[in-house]
C-alpha positions as CSV (number, residue, x, y, z in Angstrom):
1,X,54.9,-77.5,50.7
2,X,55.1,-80.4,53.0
3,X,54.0,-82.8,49.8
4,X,57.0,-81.3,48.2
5,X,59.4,-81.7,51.6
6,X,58.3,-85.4,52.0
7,X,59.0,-86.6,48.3
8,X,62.3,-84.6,48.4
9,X,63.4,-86.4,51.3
10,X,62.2,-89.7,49.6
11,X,64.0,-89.4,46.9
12,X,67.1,-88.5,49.0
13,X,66.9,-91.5,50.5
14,X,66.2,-93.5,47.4
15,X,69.2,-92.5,46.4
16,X,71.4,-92.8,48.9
17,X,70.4,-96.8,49.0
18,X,70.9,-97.0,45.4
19,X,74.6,-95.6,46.0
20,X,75.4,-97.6,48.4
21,X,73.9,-100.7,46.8
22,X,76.1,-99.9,43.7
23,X,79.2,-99.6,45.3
24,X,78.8,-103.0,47.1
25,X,77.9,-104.2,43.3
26,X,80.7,-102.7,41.8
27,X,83.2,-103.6,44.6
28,X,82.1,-107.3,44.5
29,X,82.5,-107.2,40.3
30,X,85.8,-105.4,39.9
31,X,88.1,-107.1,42.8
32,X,91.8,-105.8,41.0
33,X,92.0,-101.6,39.7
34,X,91.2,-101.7,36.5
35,X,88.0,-101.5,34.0
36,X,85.8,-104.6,32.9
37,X,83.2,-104.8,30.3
38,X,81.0,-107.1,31.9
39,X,77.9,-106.3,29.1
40,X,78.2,-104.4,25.4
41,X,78.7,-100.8,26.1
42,X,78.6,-101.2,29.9
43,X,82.0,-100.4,31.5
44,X,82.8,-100.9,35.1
45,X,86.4,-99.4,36.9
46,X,88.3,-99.6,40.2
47,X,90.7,-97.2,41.1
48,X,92.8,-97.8,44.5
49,X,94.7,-94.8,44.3
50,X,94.6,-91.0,43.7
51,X,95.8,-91.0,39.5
52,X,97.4,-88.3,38.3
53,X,96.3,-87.2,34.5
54,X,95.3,-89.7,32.1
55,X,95.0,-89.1,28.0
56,X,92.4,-91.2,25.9
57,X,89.7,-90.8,23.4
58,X,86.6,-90.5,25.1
59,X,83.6,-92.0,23.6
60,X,80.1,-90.8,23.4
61,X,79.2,-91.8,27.0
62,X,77.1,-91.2,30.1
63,X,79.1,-92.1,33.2
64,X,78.6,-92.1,36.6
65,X,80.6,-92.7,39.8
66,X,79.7,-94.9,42.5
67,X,82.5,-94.0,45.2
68,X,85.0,-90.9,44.8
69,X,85.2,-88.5,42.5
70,X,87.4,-87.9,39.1
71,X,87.9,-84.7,37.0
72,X,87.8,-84.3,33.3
73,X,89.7,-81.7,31.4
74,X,88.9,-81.0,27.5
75,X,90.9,-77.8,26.4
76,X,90.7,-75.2,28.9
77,X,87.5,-76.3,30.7
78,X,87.5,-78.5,33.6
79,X,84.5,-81.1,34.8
80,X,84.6,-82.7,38.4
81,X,82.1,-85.2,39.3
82,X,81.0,-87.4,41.6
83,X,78.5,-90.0,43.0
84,X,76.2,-87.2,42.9
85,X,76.6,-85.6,39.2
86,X,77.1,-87.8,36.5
87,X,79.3,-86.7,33.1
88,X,77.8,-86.7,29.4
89,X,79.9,-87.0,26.3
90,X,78.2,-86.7,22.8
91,X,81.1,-86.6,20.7
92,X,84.2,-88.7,20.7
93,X,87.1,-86.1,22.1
94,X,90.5,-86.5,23.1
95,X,90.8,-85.6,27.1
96,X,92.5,-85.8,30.2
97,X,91.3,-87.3,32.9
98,X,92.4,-87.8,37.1
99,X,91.0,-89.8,39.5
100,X,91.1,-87.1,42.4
101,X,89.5,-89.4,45.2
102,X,90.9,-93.0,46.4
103,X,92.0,-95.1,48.6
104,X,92.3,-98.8,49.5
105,X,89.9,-98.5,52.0
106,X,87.7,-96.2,49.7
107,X,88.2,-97.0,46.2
108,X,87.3,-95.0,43.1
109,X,84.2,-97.4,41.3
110,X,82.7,-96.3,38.0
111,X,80.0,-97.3,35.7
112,X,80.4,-95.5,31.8
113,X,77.7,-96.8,29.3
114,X,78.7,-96.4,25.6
115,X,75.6,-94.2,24.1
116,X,74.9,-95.7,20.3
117,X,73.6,-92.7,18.3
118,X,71.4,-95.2,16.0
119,X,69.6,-96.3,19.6
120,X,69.3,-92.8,20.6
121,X,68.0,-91.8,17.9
122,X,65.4,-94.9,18.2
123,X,64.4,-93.0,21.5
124,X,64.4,-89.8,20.3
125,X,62.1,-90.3,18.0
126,X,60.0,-92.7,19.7
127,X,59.4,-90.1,22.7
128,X,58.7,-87.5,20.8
129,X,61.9,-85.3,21.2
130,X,62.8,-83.6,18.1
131,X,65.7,-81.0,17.4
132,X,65.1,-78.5,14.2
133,X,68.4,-78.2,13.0
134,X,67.4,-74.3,12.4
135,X,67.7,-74.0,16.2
136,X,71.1,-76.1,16.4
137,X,72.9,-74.1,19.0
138,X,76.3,-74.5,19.7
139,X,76.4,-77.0,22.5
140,X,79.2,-78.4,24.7
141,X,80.2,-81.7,23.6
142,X,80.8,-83.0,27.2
143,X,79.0,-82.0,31.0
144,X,78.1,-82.4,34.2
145,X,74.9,-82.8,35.9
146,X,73.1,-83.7,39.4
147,X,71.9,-87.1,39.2
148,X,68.6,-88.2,40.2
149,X,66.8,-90.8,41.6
150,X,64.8,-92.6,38.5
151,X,68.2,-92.2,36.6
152,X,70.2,-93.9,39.4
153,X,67.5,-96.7,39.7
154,X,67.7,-97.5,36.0
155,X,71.3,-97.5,35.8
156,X,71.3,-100.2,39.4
157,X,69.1,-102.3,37.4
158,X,70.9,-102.5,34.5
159,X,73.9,-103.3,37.1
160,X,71.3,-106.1,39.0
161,X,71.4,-108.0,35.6
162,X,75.3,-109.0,35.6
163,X,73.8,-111.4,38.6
164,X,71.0,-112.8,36.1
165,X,72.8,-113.1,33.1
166,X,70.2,-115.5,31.7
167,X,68.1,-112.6,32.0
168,X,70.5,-109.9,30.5
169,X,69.8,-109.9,26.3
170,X,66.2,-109.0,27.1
171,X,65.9,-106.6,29.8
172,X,69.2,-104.7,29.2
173,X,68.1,-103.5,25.9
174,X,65.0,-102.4,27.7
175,X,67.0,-100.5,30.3
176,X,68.9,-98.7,27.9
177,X,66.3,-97.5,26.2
178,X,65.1,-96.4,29.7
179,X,67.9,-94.6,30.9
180,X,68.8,-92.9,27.5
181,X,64.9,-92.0,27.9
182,X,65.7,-90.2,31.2
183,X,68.8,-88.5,29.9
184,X,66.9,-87.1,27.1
185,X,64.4,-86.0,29.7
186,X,67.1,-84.3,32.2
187,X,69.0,-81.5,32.2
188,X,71.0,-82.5,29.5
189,X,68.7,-83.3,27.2
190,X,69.7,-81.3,24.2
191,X,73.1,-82.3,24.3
192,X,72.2,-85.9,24.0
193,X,69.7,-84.8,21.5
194,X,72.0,-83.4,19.1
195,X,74.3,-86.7,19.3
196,X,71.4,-88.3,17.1
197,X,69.8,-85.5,14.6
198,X,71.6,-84.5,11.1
199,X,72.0,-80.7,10.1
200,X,72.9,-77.8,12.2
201,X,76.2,-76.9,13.5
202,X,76.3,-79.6,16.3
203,X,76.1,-82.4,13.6
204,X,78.4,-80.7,11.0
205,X,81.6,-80.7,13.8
206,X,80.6,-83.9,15.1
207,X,81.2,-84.9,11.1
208,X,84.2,-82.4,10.9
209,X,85.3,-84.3,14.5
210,X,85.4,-87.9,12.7
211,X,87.3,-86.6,9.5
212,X,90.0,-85.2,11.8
213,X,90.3,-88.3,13.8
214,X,90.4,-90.7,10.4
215,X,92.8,-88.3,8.9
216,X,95.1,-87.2,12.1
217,X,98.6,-88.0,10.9
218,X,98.0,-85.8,7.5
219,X,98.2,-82.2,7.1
220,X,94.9,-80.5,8.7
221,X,93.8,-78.0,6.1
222,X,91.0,-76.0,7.9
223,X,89.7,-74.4,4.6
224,X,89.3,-77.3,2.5
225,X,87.3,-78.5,5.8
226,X,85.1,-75.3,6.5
227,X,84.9,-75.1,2.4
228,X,83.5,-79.2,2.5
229,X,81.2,-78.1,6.1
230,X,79.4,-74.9,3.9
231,X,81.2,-72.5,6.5
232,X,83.1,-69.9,6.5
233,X,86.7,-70.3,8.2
234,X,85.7,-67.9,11.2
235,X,82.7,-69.4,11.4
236,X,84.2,-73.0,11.7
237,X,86.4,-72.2,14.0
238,X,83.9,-70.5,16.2
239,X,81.7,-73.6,16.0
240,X,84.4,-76.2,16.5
241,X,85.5,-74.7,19.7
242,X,82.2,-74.1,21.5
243,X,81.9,-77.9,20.9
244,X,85.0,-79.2,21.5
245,X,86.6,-76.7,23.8
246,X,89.5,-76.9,21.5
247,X,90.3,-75.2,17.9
248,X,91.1,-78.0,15.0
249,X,94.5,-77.9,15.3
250,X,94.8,-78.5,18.9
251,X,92.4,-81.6,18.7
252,X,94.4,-83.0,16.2
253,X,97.2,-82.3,18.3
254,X,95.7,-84.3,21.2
255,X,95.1,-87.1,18.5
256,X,98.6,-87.6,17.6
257,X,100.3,-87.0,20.5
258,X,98.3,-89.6,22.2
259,X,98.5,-92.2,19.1
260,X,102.1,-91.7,19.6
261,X,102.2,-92.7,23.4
262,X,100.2,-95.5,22.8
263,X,102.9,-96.6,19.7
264,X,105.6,-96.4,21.4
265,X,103.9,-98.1,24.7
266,X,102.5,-100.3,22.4
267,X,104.8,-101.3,19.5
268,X,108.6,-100.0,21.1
269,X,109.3,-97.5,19.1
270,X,111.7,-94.7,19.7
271,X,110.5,-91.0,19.8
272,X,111.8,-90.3,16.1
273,X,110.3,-93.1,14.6
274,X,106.7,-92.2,16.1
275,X,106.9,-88.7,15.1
276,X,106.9,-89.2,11.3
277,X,104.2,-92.2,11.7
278,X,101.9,-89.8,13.3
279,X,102.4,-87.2,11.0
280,X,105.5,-84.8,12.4
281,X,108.1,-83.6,10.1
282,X,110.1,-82.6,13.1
283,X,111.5,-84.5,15.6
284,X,112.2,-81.6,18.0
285,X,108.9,-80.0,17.3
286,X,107.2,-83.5,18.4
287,X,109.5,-83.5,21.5
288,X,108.3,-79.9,22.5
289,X,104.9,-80.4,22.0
290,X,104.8,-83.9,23.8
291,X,107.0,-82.1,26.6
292,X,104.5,-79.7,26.5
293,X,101.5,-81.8,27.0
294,X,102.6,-85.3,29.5
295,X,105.6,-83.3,31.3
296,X,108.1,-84.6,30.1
297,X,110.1,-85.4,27.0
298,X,108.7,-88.9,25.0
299,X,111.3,-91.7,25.9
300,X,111.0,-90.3,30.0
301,X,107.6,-90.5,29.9
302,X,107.4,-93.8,28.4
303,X,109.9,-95.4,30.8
304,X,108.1,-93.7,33.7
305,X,104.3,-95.4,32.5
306,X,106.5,-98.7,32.3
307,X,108.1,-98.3,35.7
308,X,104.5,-97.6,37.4
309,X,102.7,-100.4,35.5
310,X,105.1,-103.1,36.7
311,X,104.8,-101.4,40.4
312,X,101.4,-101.5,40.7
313,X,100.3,-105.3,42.3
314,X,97.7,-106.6,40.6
């Protein structure tokens, strides 16, 4: 028992020093709030203040947060994390995020590492983890889980290298491989296992997931889809939500309403214009269903995101 006290306590304090160590890297890295891409597939952000809800596309991605703490929502489901719990995304889904703790003082820093499914598969296989897609469950596209002290230390080192960069093309693939070893190890193993293996349900709304998001401004036609996926309607349904947290026609809700902010951010379109390009017969129906997810009708909203961007120094 005191064997198992002492390396308990070690690894506490392991990683409490790699923390700290990583939000003096971070800190020193990203000076202005923002997010950087300092390697391929390694994302660093600063946050100075509390955000309220954000919409994007989040990629397949592990994640973790050096200093404060953020909260994902996909469909009804919620996931708050921290600088102890880091977040796993297998599939690309449309959330909401919020950046709950933050201050000048304090800021929020993050680290998100785009997961390749070719290199995880690479893993995968070389480790010895393999998935029969007889025993596919349905699995949650997205969690949270405690984050340990080997996992922490890879992810510092891969951090380390942004001071060697003469060093960086050879060891980061290394510690990618590493830390994608660990995750397949962890708690969350499975999930990240099914981002890489063919067949079983997992796979098939994964594929389903990538046909709505190539085809989101045309008419979703769920039994041409379950017909192409070899299920059944009920059973499609049933399968998309328990991975998504969302039924088909909510994601591609999500899809368009967020291609249309980012149009008419983007390209200064008015809300009538945007509705038909993202695939809205109705004008008024596209305003209710905007309303209904960012608040507030589409111009408002868009002159508000202006207002704050060109308040916010730096």
């Amino acid at each position: 028992m005191d064997v198992i006290n002492h390396q308990a306590e070690r690894d506490a304090q392991r990683l409490q020093s790699s923390r700290e160590e990583l939000v003096e890297r971070i800190n020193l890295t990203v000076r202005e709030d923002g997010e950087i891409q300092p390697l391929k597939g390694l994302y660093l952000a600063r946050v100075s203040v509390p955000l309220g809800k954000i919409h994007s596309v989040l990629e397949p991605s592990f994640c973790v947060i050096a200093q404060g703490s953020k909260e994902v929502l996909l469909g009804n489901n919620r996931y708050q994390y921290d600088p102890f719990h880091y977040l796993l995304s297998t599939i690309e889904l449309p959330r909401a995020s919020q950046v709950l703790e933050a201050s000048r003082e304090r800021p929020y820093l993050s680290l998100r590492l785009r997961l390749e499914p070719q290199l995880v598969s690479s893993v995968m296989v070389e480790a010895g983890h393999f998935v029969s897609p007889r025993n596919a469950a349905d699995i949650r596209a997205i969690a949270v889980s405690p984050l340990d002290a080997n996992l922490l230390d890879a992810v510092l080192r891969l951090v380390r290298l942004l001071d060697t960069p003469a060093e960086a093309p050879i060891l980061v693939p290394m510690i990618m491989r590493e830390i994608i070893y660990r995750l397949l190890r962890g708690e969350q193993g499975g999930r990240l296992r099914h981002l890489a293996v063919m067949g079983g349900s997992v796979s098939t709304i994964a594929r389903a997931v990538q046909r709505i998001r190539q085809d989101f401004d045309q008419p979703l036609r769920i039994e041409q889809l379950a017909q192409e996926f070899g299920m059944s309607i009920s059973s499609f349904h049933q399968h998309f939500k328990a991975v998504t947290g969302m039924s088909p026609l909510q994601f591609q809700k999500q899809l368009r309403l967020q291609e249309a902010r980012r149009l008419m951010l983007s390209e200064n379109l008015d809300a009538a214009r945007v509705a038909y390009r993202v695939g809205y017969n109705d004008a008024s129906h596209f305003n209710r269903e905007y309303k209904s997810v960012f608040g507030v009708p589409p111009m408002r909203d868009v002159q508000r995101l202006r207002e704050a961007a060109s308040a916010f120094p730096g």
